[in-house]
CHARMM internal coordinates of N, CA and C (Angstrom, degrees):
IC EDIT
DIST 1 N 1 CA 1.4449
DIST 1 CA 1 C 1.5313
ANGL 1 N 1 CA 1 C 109.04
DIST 1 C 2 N 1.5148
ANGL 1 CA 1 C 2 N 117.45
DIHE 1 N 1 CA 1 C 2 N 158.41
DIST 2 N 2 CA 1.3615
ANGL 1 C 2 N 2 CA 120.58
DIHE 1 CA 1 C 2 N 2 CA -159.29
DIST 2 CA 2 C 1.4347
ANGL 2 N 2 CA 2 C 100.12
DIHE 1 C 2 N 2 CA 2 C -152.59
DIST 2 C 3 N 1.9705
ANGL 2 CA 2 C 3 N 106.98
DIHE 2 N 2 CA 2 C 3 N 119.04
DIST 3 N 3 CA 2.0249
ANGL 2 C 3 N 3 CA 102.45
DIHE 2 CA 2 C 3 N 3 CA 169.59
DIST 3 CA 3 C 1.8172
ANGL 3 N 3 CA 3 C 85.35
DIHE 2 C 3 N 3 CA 3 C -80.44
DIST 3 C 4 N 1.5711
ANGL 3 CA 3 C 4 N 93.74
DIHE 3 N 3 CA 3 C 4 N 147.99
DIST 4 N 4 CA 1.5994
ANGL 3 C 4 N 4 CA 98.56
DIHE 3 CA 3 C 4 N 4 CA 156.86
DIST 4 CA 4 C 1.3569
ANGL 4 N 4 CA 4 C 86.30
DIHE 3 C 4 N 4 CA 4 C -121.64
DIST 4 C 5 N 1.4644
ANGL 4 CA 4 C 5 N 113.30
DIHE 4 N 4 CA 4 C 5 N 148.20
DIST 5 N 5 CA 1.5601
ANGL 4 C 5 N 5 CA 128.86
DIHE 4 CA 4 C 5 N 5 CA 170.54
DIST 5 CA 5 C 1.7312
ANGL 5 N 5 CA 5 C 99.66
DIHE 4 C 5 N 5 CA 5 C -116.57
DIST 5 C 6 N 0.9595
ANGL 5 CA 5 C 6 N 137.04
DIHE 5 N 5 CA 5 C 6 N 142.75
DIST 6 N 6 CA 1.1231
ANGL 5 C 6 N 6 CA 162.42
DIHE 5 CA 5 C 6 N 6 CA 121.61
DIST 6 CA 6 C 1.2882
ANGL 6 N 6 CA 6 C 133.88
DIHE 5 C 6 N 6 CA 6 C -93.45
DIST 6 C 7 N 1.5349
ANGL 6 CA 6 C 7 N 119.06
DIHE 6 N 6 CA 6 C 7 N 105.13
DIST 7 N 7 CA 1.6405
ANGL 6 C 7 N 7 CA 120.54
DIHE 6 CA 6 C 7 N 7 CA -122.71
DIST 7 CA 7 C 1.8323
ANGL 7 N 7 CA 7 C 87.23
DIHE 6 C 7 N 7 CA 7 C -104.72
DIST 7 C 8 N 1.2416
ANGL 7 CA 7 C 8 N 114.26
DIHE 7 N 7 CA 7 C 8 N 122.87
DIST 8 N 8 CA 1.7220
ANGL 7 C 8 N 8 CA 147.52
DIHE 7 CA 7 C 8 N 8 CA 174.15
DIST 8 CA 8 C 1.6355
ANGL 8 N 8 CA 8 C 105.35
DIHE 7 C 8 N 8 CA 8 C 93.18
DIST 8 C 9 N 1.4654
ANGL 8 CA 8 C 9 N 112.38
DIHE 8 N 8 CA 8 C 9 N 18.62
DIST 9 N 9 CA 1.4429
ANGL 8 C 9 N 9 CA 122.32
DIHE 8 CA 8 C 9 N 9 CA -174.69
DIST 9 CA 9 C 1.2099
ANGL 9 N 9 CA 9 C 120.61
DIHE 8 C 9 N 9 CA 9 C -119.86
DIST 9 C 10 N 1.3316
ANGL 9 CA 9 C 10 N 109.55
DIHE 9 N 9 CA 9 C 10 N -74.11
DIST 10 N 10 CA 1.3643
ANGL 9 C 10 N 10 CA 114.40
DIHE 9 CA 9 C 10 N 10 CA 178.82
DIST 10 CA 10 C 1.8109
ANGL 10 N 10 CA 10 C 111.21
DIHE 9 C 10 N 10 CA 10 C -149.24
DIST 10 C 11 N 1.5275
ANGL 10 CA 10 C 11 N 96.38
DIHE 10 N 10 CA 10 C 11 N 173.61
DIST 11 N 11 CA 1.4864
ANGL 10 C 11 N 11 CA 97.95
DIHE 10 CA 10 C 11 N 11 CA -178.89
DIST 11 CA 11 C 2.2005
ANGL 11 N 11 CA 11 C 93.46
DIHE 10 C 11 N 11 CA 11 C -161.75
DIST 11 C 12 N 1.1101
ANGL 11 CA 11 C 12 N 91.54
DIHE 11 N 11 CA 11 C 12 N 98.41
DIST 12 N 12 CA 1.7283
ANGL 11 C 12 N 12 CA 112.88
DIHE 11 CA 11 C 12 N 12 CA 174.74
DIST 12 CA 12 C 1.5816
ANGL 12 N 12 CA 12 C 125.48
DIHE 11 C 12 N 12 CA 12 C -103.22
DIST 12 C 13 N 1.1681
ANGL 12 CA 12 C 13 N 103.31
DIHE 12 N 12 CA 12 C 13 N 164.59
DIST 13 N 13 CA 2.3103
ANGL 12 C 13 N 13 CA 107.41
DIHE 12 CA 12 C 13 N 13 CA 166.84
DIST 13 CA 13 C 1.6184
ANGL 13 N 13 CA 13 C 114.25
DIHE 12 C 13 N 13 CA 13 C -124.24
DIST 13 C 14 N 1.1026
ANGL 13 CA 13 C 14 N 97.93
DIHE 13 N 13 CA 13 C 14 N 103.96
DIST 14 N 14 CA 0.9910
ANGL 13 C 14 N 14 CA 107.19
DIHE 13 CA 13 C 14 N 14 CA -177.24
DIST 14 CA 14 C 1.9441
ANGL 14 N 14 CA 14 C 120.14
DIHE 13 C 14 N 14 CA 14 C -101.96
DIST 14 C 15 N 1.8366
ANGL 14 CA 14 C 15 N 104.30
DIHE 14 N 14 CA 14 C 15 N 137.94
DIST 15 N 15 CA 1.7014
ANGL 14 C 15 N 15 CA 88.59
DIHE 14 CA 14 C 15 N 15 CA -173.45
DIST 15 CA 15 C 1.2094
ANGL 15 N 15 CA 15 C 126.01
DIHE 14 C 15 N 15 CA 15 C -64.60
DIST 15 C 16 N 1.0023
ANGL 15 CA 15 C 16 N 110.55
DIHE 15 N 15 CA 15 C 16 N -36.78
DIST 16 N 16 CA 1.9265
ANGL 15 C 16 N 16 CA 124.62
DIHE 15 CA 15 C 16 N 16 CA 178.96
DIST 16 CA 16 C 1.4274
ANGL 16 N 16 CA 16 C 110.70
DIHE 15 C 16 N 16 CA 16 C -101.37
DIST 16 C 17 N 1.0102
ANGL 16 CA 16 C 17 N 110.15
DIHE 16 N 16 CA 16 C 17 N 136.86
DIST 17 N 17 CA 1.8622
ANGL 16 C 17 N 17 CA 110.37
DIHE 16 CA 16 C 17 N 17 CA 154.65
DIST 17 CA 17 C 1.8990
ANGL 17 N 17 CA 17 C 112.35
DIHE 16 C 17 N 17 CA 17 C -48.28
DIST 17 C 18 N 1.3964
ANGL 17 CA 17 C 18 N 113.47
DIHE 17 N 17 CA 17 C 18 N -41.04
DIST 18 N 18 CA 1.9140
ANGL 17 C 18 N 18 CA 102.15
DIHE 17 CA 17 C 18 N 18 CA 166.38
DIST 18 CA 18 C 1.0200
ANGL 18 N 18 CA 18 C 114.74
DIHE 17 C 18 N 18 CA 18 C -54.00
DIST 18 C 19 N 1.9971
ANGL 18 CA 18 C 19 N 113.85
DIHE 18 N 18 CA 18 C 19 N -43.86
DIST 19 N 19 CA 1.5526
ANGL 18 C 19 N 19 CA 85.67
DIHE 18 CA 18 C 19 N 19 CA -167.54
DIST 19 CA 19 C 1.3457
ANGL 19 N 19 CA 19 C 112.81
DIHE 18 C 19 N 19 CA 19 C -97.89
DIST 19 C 20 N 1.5671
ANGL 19 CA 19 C 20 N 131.76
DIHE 19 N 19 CA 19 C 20 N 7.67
DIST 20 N 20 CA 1.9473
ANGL 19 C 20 N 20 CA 121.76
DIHE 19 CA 19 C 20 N 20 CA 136.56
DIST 20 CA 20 C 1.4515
ANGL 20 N 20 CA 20 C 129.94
DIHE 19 C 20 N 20 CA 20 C -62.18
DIST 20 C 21 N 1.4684
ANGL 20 CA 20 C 21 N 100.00
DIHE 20 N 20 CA 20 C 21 N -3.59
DIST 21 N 21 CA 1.5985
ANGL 20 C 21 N 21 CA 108.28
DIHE 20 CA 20 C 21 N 21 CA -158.46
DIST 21 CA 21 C 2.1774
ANGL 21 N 21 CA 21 C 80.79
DIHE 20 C 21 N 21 CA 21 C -105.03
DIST 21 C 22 N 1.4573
ANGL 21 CA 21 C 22 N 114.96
DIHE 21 N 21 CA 21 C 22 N -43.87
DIST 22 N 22 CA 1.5968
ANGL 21 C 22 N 22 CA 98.12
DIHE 21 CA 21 C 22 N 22 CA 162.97
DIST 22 CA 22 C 1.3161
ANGL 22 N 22 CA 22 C 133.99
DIHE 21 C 22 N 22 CA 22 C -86.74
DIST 22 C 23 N 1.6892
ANGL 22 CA 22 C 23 N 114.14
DIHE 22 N 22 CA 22 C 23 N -1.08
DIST 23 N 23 CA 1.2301
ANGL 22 C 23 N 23 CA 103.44
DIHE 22 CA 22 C 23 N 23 CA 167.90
DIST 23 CA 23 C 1.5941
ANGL 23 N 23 CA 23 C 111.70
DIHE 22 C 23 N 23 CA 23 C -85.26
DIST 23 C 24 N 1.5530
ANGL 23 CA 23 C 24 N 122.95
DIHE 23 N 23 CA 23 C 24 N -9.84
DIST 24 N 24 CA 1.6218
ANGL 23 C 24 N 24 CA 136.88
DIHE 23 CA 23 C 24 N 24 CA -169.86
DIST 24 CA 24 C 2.0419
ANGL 24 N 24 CA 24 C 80.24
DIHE 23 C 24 N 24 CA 24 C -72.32
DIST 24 C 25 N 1.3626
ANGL 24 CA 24 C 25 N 119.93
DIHE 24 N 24 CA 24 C 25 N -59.59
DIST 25 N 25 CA 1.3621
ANGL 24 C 25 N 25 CA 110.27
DIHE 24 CA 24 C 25 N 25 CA -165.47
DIST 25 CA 25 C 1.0616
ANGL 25 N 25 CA 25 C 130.83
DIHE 24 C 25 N 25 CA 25 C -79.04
DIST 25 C 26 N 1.5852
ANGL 25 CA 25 C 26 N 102.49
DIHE 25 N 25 CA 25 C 26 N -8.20
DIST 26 N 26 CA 1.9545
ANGL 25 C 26 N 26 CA 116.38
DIHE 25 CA 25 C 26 N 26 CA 167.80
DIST 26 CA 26 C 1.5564
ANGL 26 N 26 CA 26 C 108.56
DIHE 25 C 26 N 26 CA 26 C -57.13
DIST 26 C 27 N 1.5666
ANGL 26 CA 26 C 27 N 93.42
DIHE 26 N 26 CA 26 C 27 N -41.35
DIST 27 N 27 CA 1.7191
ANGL 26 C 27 N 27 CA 105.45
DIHE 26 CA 26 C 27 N 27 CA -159.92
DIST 27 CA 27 C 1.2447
ANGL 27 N 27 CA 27 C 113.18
DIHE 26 C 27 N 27 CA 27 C -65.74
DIST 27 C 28 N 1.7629
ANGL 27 CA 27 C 28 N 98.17
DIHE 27 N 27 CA 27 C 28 N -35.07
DIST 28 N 28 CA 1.8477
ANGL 27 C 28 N 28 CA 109.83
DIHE 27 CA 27 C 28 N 28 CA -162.78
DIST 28 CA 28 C 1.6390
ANGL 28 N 28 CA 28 C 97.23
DIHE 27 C 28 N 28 CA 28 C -69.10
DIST 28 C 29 N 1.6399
ANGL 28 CA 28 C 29 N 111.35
DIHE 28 N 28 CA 28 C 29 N -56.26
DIST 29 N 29 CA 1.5718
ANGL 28 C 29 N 29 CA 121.60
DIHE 28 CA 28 C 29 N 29 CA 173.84
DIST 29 CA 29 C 1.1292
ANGL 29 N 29 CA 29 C 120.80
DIHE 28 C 29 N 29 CA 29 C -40.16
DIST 29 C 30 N 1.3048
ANGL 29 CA 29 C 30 N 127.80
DIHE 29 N 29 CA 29 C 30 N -35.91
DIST 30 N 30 CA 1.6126
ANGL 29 C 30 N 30 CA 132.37
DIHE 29 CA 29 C 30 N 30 CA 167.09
DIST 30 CA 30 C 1.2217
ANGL 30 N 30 CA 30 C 117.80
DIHE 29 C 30 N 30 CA 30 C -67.12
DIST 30 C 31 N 1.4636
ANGL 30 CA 30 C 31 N 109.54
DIHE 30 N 30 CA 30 C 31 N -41.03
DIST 31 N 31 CA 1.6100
ANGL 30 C 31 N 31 CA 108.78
DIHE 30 CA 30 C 31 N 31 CA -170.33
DIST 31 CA 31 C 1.9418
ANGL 31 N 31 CA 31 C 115.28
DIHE 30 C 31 N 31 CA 31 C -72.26
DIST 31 C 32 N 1.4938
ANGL 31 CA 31 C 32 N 102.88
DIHE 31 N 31 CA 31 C 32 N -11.72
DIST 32 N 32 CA 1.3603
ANGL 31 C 32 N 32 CA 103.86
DIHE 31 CA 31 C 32 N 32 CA -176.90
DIST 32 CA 32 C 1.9188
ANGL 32 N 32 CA 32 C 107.69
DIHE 31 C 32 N 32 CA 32 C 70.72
DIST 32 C 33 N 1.0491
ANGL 32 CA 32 C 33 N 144.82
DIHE 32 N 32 CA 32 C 33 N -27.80
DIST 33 N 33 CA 1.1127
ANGL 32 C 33 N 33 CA 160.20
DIHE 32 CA 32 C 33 N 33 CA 174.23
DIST 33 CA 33 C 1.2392
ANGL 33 N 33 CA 33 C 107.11
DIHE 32 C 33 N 33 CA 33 C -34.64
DIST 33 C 34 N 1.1826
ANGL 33 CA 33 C 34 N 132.95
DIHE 33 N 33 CA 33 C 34 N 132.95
DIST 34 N 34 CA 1.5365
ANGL 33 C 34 N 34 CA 129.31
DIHE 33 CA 33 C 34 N 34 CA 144.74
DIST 34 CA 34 C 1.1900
ANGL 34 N 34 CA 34 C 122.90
DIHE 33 C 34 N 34 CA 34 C -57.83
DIST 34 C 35 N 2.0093
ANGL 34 CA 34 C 35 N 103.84
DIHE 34 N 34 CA 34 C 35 N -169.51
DIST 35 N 35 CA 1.3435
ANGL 34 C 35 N 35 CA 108.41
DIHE 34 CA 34 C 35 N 35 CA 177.47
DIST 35 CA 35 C 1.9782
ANGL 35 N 35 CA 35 C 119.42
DIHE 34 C 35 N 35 CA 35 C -79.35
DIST 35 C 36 N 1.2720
ANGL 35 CA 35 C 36 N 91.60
DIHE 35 N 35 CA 35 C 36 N -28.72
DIST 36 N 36 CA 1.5078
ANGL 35 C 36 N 36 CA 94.75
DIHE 35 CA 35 C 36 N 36 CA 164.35
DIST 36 CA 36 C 1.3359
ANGL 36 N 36 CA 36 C 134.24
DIHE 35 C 36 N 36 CA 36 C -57.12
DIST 36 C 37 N 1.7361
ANGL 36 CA 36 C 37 N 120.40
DIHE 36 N 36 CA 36 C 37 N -40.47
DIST 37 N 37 CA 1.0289
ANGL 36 C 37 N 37 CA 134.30
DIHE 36 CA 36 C 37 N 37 CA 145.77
DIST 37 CA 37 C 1.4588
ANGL 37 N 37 CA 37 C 150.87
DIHE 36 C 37 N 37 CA 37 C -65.19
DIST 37 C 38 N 1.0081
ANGL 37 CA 37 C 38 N 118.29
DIHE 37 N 37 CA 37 C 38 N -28.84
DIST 38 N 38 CA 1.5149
ANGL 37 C 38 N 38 CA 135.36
DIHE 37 CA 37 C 38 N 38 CA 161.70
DIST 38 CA 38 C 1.2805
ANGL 38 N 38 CA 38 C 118.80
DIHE 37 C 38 N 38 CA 38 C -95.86
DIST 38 C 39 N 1.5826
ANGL 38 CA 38 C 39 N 110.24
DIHE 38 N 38 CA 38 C 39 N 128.11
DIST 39 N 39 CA 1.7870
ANGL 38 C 39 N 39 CA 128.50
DIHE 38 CA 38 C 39 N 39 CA -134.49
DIST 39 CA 39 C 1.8153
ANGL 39 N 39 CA 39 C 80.73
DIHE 38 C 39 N 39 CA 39 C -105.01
DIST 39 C 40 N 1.5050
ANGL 39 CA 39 C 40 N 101.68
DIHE 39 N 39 CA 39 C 40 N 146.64
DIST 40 N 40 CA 1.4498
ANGL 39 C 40 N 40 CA 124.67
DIHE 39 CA 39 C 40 N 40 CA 177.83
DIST 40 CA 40 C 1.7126
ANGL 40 N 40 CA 40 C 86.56
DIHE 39 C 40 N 40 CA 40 C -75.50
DIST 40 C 41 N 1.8008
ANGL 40 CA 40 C 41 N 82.69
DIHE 40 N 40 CA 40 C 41 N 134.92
DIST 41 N 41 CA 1.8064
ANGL 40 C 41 N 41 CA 95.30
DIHE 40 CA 40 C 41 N 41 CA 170.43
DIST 41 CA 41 C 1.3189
ANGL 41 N 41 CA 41 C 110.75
DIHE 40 C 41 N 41 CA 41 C -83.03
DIST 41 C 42 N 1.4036
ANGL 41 CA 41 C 42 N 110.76
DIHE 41 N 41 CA 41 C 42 N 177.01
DIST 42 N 42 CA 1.4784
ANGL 41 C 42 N 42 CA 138.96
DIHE 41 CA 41 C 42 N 42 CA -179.29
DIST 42 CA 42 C 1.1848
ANGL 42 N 42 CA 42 C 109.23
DIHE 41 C 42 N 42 CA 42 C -115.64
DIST 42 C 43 N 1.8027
ANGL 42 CA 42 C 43 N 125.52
DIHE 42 N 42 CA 42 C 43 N 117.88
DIST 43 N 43 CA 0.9472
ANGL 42 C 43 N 43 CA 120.49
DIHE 42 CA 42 C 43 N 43 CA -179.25
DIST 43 CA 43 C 1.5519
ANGL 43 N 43 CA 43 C 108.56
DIHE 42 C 43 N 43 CA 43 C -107.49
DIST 43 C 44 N 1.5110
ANGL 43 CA 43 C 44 N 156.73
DIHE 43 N 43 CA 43 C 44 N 172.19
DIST 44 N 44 CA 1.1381
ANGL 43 C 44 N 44 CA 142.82
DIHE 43 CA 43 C 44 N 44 CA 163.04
DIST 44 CA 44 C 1.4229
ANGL 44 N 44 CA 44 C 104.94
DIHE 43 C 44 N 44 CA 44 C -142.80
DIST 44 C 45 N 1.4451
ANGL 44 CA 44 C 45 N 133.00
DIHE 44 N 44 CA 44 C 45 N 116.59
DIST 45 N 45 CA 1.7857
ANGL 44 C 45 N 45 CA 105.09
DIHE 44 CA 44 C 45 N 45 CA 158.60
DIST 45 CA 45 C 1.2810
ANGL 45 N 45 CA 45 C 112.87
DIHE 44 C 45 N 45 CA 45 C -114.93
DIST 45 C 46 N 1.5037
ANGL 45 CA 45 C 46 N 78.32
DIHE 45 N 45 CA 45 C 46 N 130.12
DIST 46 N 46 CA 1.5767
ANGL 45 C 46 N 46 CA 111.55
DIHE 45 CA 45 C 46 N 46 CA -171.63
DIST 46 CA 46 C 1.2277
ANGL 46 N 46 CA 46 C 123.74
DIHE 45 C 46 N 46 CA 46 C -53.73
DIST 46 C 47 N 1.6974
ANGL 46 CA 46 C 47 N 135.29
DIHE 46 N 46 CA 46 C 47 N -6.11
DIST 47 N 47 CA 1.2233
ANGL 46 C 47 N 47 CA 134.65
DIHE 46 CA 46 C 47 N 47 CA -160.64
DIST 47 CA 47 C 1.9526
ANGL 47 N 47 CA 47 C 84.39
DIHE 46 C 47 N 47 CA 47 C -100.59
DIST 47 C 48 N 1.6654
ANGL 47 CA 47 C 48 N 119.41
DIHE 47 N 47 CA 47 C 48 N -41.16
DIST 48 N 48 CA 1.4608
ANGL 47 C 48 N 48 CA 104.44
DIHE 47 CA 47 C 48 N 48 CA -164.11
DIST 48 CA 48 C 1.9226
ANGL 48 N 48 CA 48 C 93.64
DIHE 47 C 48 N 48 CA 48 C -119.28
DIST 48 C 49 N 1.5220
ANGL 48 CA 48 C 49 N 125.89
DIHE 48 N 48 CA 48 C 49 N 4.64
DIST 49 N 49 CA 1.3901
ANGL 48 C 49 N 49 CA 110.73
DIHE 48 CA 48 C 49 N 49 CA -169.79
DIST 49 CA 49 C 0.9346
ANGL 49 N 49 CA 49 C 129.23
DIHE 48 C 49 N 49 CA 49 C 74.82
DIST 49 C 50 N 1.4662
ANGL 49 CA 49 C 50 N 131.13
DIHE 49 N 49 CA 49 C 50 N 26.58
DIST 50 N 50 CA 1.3011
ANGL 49 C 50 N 50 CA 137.29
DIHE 49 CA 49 C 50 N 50 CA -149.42
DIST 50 CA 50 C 1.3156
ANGL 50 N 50 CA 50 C 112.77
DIHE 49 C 50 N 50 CA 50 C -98.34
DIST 50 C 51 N 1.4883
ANGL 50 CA 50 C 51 N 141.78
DIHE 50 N 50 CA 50 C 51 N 78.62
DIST 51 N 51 CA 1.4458
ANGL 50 C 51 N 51 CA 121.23
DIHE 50 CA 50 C 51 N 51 CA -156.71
DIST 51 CA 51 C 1.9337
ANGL 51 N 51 CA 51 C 113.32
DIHE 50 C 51 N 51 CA 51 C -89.85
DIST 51 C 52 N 1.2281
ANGL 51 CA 51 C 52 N 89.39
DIHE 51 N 51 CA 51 C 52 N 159.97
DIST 52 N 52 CA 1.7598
ANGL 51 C 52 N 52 CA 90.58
DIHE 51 CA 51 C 52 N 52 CA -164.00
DIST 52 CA 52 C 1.3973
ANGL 52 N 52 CA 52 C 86.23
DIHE 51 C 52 N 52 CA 52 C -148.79
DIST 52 C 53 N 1.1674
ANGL 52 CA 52 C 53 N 105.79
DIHE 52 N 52 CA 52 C 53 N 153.12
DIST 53 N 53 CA 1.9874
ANGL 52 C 53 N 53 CA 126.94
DIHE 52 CA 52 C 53 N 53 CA 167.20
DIST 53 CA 53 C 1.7599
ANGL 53 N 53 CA 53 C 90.26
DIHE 52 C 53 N 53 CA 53 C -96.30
DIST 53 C 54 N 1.5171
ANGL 53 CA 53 C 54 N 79.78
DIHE 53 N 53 CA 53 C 54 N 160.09
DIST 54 N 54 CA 1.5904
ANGL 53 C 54 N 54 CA 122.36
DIHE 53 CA 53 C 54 N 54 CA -178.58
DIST 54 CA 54 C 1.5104
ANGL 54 N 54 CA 54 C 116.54
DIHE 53 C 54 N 54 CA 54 C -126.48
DIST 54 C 55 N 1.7300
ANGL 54 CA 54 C 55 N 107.38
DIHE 54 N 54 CA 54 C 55 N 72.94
DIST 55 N 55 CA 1.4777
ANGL 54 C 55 N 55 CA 113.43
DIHE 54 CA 54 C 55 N 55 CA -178.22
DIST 55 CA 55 C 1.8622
ANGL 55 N 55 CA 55 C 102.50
DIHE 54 C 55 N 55 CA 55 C -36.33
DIST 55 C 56 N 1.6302
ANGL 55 CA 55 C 56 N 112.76
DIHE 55 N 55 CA 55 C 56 N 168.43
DIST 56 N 56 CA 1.5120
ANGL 55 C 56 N 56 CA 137.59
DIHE 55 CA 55 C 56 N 56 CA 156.15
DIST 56 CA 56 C 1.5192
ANGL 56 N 56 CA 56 C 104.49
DIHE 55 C 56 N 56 CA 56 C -51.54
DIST 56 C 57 N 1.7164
ANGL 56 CA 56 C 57 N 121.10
DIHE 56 N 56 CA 56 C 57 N -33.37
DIST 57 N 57 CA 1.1446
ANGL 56 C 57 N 57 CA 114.46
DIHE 56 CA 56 C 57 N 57 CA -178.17
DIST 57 CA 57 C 1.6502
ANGL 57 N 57 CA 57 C 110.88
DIHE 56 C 57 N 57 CA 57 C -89.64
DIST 57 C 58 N 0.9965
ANGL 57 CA 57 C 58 N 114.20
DIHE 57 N 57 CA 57 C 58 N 6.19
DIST 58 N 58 CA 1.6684
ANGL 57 C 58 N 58 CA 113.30
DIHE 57 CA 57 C 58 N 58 CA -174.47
DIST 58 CA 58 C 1.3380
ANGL 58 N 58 CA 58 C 111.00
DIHE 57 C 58 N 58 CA 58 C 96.16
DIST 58 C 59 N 1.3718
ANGL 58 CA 58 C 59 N 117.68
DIHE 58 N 58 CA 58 C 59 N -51.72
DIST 59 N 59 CA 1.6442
ANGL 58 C 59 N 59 CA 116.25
DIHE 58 CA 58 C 59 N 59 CA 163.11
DIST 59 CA 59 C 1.2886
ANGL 59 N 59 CA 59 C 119.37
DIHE 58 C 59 N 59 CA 59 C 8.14
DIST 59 C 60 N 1.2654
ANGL 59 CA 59 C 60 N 114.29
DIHE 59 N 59 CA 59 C 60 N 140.63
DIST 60 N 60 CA 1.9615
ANGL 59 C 60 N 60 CA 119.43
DIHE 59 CA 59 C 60 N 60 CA 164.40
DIST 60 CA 60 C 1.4450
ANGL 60 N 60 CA 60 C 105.11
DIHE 59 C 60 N 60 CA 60 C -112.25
DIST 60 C 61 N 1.3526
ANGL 60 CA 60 C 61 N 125.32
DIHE 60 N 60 CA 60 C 61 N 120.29
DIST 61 N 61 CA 1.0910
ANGL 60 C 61 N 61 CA 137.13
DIHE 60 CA 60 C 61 N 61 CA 136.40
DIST 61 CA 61 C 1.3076
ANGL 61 N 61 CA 61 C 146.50
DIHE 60 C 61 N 61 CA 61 C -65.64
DIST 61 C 62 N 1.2745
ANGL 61 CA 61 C 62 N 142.43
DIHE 61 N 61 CA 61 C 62 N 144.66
DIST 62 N 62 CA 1.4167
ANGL 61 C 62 N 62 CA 161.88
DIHE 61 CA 61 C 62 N 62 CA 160.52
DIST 62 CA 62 C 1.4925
ANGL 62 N 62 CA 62 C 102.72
DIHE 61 C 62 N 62 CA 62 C -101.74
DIST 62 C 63 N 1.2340
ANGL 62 CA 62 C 63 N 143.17
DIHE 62 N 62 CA 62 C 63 N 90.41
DIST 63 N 63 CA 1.4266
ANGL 62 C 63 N 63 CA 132.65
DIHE 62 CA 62 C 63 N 63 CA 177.89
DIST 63 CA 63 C 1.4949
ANGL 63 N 63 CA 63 C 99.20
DIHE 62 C 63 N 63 CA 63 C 39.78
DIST 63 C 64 N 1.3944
ANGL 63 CA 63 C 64 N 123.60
DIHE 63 N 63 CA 63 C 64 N -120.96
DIST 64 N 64 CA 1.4561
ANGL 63 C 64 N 64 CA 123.83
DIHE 63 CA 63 C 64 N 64 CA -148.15
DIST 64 CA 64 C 1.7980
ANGL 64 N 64 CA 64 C 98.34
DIHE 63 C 64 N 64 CA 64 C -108.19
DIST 64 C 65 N 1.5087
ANGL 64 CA 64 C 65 N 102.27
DIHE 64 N 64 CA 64 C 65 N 7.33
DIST 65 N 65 CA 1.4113
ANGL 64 C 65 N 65 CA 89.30
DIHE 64 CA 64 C 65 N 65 CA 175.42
DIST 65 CA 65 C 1.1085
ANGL 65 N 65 CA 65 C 125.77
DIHE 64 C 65 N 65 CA 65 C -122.12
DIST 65 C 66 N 1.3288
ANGL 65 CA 65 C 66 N 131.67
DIHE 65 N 65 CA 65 C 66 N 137.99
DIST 66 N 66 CA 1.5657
ANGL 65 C 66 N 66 CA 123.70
DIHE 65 CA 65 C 66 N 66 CA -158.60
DIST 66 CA 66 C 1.5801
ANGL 66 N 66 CA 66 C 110.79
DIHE 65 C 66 N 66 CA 66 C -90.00
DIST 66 C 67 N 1.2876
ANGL 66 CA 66 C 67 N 118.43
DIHE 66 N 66 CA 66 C 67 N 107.49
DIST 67 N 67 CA 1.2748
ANGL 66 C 67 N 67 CA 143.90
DIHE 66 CA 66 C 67 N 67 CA 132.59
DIST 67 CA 67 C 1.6014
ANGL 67 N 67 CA 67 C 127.57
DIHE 66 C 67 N 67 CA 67 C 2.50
DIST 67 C 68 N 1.3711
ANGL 67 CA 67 C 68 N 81.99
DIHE 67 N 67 CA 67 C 68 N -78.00
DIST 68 N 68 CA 1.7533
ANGL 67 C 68 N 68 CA 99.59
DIHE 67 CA 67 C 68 N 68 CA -173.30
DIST 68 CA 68 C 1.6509
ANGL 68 N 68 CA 68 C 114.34
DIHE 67 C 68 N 68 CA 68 C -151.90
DIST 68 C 69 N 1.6953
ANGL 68 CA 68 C 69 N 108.30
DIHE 68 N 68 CA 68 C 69 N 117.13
DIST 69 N 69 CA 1.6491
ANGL 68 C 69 N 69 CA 108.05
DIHE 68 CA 68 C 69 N 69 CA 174.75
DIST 69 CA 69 C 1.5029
ANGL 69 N 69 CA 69 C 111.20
DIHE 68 C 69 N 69 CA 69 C -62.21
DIST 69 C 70 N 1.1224
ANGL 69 CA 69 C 70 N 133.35
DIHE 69 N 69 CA 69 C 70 N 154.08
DIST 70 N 70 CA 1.3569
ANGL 69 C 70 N 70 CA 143.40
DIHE 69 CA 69 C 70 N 70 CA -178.51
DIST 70 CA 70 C 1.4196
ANGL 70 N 70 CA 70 C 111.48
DIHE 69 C 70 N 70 CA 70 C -63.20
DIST 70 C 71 N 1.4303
ANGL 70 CA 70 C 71 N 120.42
DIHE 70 N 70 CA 70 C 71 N 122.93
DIST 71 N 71 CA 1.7678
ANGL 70 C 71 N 71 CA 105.97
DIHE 70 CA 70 C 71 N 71 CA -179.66
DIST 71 CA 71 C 1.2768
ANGL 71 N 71 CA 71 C 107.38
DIHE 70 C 71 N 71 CA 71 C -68.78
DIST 71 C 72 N 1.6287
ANGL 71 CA 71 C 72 N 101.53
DIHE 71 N 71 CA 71 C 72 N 157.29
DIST 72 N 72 CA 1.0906
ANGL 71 C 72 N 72 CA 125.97
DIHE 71 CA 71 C 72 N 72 CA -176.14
DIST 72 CA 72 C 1.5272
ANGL 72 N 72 CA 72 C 104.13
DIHE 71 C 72 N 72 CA 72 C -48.00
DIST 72 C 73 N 1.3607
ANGL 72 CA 72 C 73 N 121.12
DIHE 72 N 72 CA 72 C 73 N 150.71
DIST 73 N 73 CA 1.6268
ANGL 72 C 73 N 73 CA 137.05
DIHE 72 CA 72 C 73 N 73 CA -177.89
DIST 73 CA 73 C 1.1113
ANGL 73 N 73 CA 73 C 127.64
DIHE 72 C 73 N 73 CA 73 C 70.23
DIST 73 C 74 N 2.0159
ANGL 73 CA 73 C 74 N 113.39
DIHE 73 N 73 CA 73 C 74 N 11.00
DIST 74 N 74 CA 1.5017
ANGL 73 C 74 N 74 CA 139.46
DIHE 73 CA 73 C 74 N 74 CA -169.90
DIST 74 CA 74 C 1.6238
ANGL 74 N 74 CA 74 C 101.91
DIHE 73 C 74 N 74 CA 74 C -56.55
END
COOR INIT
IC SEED 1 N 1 CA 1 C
IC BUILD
C-alpha cells in the first residue's frame, strides 16, 4: 500500500505504486497546469516508510535515482 500526497490537492492509498503513479497523472491532466506549476508528488509505502517523489512525468524517484518509469498512458 502507498500514501500519495499531492501537496494543496490531495492526499490518497493507493495498492500499487502504478496505480498512485496514474492517479499522480489523472490529477496533473485535469489540472491543465504545466511543469512549472504542478508540485512533484509524495509517494510513501506504508508497509516499510519508504518515501519517494512523484516527477510532472509520473516517474518514481529515490533522490536522483529513478525507481519507477511512468506506466504506460501516464
Amino acid at each position: 500500500m502507498y500514501r500519495l500526497t499531492i501537496p494543496t490537492r490531495s492526499t490518497t492509498i493507493h495498492a500499487s505504486m502504478e496505480d498512485a503513479q496514474r492517479f499522480y497523472a489523472t490529477a496533473r491532466n485535469r489540472s491543465g497546469e504545466g511543469a512549472s506549476t504542478f508540485q512533484f508528488g509524495t509517494l510513501t509505502a506504508l508497509d516499510t516508510a519508504a518515501v519517494y517523489s512523484v516527477s510532472y512525468n509520473a516517474r518514481v524517484w529515490a533522490g536522483d535515482q529513478l525507481i519507477k518509469e511512468a506506466p504506460a498512458h501516464a
